[in-house]
C-alpha positions as CSV (number, residue, x, y, z in Angstrom):
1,X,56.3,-52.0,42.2
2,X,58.0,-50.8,38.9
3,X,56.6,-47.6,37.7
4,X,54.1,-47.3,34.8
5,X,55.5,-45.8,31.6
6,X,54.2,-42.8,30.0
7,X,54.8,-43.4,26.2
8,X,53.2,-40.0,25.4
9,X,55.6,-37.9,28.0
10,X,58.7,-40.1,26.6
11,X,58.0,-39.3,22.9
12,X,57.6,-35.3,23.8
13,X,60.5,-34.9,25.8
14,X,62.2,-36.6,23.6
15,X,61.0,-34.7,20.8
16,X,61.6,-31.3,22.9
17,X,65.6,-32.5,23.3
18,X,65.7,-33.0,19.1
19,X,64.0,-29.8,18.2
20,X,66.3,-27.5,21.1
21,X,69.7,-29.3,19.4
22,X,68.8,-28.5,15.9
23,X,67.2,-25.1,16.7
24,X,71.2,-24.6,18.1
25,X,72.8,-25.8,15.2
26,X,70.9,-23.5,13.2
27,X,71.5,-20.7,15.2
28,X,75.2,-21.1,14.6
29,X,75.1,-22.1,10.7
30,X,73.2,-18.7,10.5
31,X,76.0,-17.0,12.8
32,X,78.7,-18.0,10.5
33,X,76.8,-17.2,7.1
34,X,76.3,-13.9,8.9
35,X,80.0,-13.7,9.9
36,X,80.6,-14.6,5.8
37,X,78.6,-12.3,4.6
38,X,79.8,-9.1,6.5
39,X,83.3,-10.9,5.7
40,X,82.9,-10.4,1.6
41,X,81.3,-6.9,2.0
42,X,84.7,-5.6,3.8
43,X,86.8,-8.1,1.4
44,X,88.5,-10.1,4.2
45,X,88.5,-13.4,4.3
46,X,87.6,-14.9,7.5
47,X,90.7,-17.0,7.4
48,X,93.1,-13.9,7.3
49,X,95.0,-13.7,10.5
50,X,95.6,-10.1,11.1
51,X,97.3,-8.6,13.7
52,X,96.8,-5.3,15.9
53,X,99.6,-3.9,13.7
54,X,97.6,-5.2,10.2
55,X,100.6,-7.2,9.7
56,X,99.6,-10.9,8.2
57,X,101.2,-13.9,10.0
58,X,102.4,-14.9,6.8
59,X,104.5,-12.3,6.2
60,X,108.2,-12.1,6.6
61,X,110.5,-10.0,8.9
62,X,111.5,-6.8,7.3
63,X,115.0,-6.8,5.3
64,X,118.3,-6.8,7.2
């Protein structure tokens, strides 16, 4: 016997899945205005690659 459907469960838990995925995605746009923010009141960019030393990747090796 094939099992009765439950059109009211369906449509929730389907509902449920769409509002928990869009709940995440706008956890994380609000993490990386947060991260842009803080990132203009210091004046870095958050593309600047720094390293331990504060040396840029894009700089050159000192003069020979």
């Amino acid at each position: 016997m094939a099992r009765r459907p439950n059109y009211k469960f369906e449509r929730m838990e389907r509902d449920r899945a769409k509002a928990a995925k869009k709940a995440a995605r706008a956890q994380l746009k609000a993490e990386k205005a947060e991260q842009r923010k803080v990132g203009d009141e210091t004046g870095e960019s958050p593309t600047d690659e720094t390293s331990t030393d504060g040396s840029t990747s894009d700089e050159t090796s000192p003069e020979n």
